[in-house]
C-alpha positions as CSV (number, residue, x, y, z in Angstrom):
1,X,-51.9,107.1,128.9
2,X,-48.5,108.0,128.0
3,X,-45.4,110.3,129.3
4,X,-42.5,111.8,127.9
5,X,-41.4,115.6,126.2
6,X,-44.1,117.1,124.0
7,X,-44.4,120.6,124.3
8,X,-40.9,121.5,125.3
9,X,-40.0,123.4,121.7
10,X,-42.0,125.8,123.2
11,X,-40.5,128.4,126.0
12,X,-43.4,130.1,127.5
13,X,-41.4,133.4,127.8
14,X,-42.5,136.9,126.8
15,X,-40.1,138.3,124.0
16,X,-38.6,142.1,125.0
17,X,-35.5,142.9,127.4
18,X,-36.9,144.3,130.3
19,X,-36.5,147.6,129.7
20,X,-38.0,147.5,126.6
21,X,-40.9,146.0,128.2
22,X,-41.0,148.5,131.0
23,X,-41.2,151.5,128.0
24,X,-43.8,150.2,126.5
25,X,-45.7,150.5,129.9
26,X,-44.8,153.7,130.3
27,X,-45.0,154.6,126.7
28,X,-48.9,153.1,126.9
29,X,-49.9,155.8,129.6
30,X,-49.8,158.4,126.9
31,X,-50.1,156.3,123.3
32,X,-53.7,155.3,122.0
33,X,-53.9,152.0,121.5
34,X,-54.2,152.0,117.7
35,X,-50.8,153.4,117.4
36,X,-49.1,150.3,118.6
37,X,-51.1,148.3,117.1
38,X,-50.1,149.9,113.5
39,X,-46.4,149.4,114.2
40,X,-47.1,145.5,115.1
41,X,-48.8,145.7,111.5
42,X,-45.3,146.4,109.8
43,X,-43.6,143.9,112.1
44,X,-45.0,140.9,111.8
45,X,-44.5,140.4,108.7
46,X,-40.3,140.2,109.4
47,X,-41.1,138.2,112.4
48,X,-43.1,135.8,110.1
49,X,-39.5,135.7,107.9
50,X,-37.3,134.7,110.8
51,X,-39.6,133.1,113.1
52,X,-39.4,129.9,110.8
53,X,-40.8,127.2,112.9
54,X,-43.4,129.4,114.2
55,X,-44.7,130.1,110.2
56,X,-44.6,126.4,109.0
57,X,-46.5,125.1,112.2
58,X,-49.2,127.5,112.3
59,X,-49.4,127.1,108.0
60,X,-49.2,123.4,108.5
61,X,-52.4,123.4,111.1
62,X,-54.2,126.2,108.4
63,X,-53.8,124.0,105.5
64,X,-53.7,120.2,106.8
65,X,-56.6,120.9,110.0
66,X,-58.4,123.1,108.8
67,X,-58.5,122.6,104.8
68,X,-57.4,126.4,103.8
69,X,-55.7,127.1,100.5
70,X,-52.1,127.8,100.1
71,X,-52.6,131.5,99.9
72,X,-55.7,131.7,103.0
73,X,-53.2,129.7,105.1
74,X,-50.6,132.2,104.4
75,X,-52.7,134.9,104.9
76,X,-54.5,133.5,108.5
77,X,-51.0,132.8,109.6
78,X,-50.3,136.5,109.1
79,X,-53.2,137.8,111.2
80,X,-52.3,135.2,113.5
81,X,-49.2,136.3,114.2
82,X,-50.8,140.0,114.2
83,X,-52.9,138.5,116.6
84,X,-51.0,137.3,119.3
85,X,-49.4,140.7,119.1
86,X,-52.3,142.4,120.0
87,X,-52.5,140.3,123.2
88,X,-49.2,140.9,124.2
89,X,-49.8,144.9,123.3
90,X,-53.0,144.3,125.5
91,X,-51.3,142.9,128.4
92,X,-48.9,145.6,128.9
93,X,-52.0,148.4,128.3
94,X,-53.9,146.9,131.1
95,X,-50.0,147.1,133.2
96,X,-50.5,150.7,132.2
97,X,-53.9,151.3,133.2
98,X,-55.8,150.8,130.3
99,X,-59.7,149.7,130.3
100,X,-61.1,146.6,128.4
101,X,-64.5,145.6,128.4
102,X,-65.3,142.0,129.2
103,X,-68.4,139.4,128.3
104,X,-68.9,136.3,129.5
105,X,-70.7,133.2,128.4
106,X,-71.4,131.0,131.2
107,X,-70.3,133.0,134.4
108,X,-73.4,131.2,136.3
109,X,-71.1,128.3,136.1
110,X,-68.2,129.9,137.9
111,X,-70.7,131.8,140.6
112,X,-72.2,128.2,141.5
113,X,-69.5,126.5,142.3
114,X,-68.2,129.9,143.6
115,X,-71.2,129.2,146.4
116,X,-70.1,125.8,147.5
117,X,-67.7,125.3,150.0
118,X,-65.6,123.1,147.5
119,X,-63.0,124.1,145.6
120,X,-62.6,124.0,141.8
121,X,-59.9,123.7,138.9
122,X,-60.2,126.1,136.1
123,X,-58.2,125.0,133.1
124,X,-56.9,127.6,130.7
125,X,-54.4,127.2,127.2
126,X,-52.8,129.1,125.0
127,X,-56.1,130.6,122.7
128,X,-57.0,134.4,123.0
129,X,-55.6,136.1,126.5
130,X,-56.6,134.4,129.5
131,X,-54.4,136.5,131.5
132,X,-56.1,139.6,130.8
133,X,-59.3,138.3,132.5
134,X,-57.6,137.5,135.7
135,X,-57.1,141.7,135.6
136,X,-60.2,142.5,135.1
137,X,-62.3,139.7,136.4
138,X,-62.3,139.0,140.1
139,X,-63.6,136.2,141.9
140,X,-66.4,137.3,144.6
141,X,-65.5,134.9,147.0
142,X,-62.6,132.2,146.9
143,X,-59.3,132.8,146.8
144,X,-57.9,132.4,143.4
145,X,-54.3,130.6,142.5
146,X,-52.6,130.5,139.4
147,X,-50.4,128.4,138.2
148,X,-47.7,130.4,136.2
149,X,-44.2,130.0,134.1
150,X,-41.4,130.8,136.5
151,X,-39.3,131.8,133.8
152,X,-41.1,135.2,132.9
153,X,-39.2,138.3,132.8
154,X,-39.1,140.2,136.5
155,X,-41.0,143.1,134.8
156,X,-43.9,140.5,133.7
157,X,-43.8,139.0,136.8
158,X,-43.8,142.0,138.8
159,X,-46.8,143.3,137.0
160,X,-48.9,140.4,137.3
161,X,-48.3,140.2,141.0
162,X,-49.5,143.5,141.4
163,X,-52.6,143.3,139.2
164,X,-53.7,139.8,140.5
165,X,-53.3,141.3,144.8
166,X,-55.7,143.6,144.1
167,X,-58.2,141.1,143.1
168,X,-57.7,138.5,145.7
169,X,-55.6,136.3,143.2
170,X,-51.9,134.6,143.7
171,X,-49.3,132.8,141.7
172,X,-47.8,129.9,141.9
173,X,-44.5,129.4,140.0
174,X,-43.5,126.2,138.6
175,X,-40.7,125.0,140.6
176,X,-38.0,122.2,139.6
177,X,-38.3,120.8,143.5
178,X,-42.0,120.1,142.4
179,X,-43.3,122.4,145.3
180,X,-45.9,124.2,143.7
181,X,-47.9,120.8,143.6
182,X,-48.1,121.0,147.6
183,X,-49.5,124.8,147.5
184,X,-52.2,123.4,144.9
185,X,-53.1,120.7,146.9
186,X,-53.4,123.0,150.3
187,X,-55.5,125.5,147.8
188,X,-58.1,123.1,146.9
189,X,-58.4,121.6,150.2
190,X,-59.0,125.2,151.7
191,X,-61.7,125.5,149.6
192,X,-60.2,127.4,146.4
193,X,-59.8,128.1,143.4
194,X,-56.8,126.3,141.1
195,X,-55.8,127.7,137.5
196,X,-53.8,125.5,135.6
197,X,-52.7,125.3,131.9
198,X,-53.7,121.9,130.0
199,X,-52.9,122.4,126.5
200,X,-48.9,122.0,126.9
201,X,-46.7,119.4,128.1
202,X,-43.6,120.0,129.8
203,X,-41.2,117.9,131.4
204,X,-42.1,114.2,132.1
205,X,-45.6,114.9,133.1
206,X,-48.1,112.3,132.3
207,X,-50.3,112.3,129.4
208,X,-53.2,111.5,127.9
209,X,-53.7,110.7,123.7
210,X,-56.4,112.4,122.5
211,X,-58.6,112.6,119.7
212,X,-58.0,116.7,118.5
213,X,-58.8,117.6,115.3
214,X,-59.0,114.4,113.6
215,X,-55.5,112.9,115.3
216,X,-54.3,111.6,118.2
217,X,-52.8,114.5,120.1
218,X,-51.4,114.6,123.6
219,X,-52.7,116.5,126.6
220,X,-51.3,116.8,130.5
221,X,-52.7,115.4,132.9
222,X,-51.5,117.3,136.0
223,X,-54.6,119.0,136.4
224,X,-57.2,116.9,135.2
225,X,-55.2,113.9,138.3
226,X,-55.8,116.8,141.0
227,X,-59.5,117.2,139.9
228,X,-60.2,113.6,140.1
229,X,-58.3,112.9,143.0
230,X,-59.9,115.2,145.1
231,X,-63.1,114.7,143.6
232,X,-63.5,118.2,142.7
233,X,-65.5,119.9,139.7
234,X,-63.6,121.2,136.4
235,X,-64.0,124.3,134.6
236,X,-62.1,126.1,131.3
237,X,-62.5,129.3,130.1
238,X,-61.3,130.3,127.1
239,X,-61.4,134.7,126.5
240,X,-61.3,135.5,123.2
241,X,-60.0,139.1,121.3
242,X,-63.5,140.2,120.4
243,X,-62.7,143.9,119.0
244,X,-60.5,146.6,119.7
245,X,-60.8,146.9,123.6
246,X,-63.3,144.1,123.9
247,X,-63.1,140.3,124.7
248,X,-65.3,137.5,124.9
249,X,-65.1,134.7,127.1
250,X,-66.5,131.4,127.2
251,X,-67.0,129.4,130.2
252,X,-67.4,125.2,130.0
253,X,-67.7,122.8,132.2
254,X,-65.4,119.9,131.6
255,X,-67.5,116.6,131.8
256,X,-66.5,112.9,133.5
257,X,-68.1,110.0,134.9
258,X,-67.5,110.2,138.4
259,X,-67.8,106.9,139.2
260,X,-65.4,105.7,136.9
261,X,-61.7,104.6,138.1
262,X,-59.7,107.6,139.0
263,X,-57.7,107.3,135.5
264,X,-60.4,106.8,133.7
265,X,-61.5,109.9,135.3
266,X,-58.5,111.6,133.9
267,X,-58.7,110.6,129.9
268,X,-62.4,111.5,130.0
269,X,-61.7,115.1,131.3
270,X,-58.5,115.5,129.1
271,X,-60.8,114.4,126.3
272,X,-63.9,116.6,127.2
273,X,-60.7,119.7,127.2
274,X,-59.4,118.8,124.0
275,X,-63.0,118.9,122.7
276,X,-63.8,122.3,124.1
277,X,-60.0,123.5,122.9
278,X,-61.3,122.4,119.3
279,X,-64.4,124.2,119.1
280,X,-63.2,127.2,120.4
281,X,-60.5,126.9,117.9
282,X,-62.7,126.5,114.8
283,X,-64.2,129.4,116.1
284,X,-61.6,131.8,116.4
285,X,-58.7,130.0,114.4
286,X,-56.1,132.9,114.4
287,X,-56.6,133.1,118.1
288,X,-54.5,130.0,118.8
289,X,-50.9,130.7,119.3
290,X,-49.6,127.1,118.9
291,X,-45.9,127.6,117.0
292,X,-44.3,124.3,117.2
293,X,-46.3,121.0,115.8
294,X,-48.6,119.8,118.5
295,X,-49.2,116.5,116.7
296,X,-45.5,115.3,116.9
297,X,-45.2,112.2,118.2
């Protein structure tokens, strides 16, 4: 295991002012999607021209991980980037009202461990829009608590609060006085359920290396040391941009021997993640918004 700043070239903040973002809401209530959706085609590709770091990391992880030519890369990393603007279009539709259809692969597991009187983890990262789901997707029993970037715009924040209530969802904000870990402790021991990210590290977190695509990559641990400290089962879910108002998503259960020592625990989940996080990767590879270099050491 190791510690230290990874992930902190990443800010984990919605781009807009807020009153840009609160047009676009309103502006969604009468638009059809596929007009937005043009106009992010004629943006992105400036954004790919000053967004620097953003280009040469996801070009990098095309060409060196994944074995693309010079011109594929380039071209993935365009619809990448036209991606991850759909997802961000997508979240504000669904603030507006808008209707997306949903599959899911695995719900038995969730609806299982939904019946025991245990709560759960479910790990999610930065691949497709897990958000969305939460809008759309309800648990039918437990509680559900999300951990969430404190540093969102108040229109974002806003918005989320008020889809989430009505599905019997909270957040919790990441809070420098560490208090959040108290309300996720409390959620699991009432019988819950916890979201946490566990692709990105930020602050001094603890970390394990693991194997990723062919390197040694670091993952947090925060969630995958709550899971095996309170003995408690693991899930991710990963939902995926499937077509225009469509998404796919995948549920996995995250795999450990339980009665290994408690941090053995932990580097066997954070490996069984980072194996899930590949393979859902490979399968959708513009679907991973990853703009900094998540190998650097």
């Amino acid at each position: 295991m190791a510690s230290g700043l990874q992930h902190n070239e990443w800010s984990g903040k919605t781009g807009g002012l807020p009153w840009m973002q609160r047009s676009l809401i309103v502006m969604f209530r009468v638009l059809p999607l596929w007009l937005p959706y043009g106009v992010m085609a004629l943006v992105v590709p400036f954004y790919m021209i000053f967004n620097r770091k953003g280009f040469k990391a996801m070009y990098q992880f095309f060409r060196k991980h994944l074995g693309y030519s010079r011109w594929k890369s380039f071209c993935k990393v365009y619809a990448n980037h036209f991606r991850f603007g759909q997802i961000i279009l997508d979240r504000f539709g669904v603030y507006a009202g808008k209707k997306y259809t949903f599959v899911t692969d695995g719900q038995e597991l969730i609806d299982e461990l939904e019946r025991q009187p245990e709560g759960f983890v479910n790990l999610s990262s930065h691949v497709g829009n897990y958000e969305i789901a939460g809008y759309s997707l309800k648990p039918k029993s437990k509680r559900f608590n999300a951990l969430v970037y404190a540093g969102e715009t108040a229109t974002v924040m806003e918005n989320r609060q008020k889809m989430l209530s009505q599905n019997n969802m909270s957040m919790i904000p990441v809070k420098e006085d560490m208090s959040h870990l108290f309300l996720l402790n409390n959620a699991i021991d009432n019988g819950e359920i916890v979201s946490m990210p566990a692709d990105r590290i930020f602050g001094s977190q603890k970390a394990a290396e693991c194997r990723f695509f062919g390197e040694n990559a670091r993952f947090p641990l925060g969630a995958f040391a709550l899971a095996a400290q309170k003995n408690v089962s693991v899930l991710v879910v990963f939902v995926m941009k499937s077509g225009y108002k469509s998404y796919h998503a995948y549920v996995r259960e995250i795999q450990c021997d339980r009665e290994a020592k408690i941090r053995e625990q932990m580097s066997q989940m954070a490996q069984s993640f980072a194996d899930n996080l590949e393979e859902i990767v490979r399968k959708y590879p513009t679907q991973w918004f990853n703009y900094f270099d998540f190998w650097k050491q």
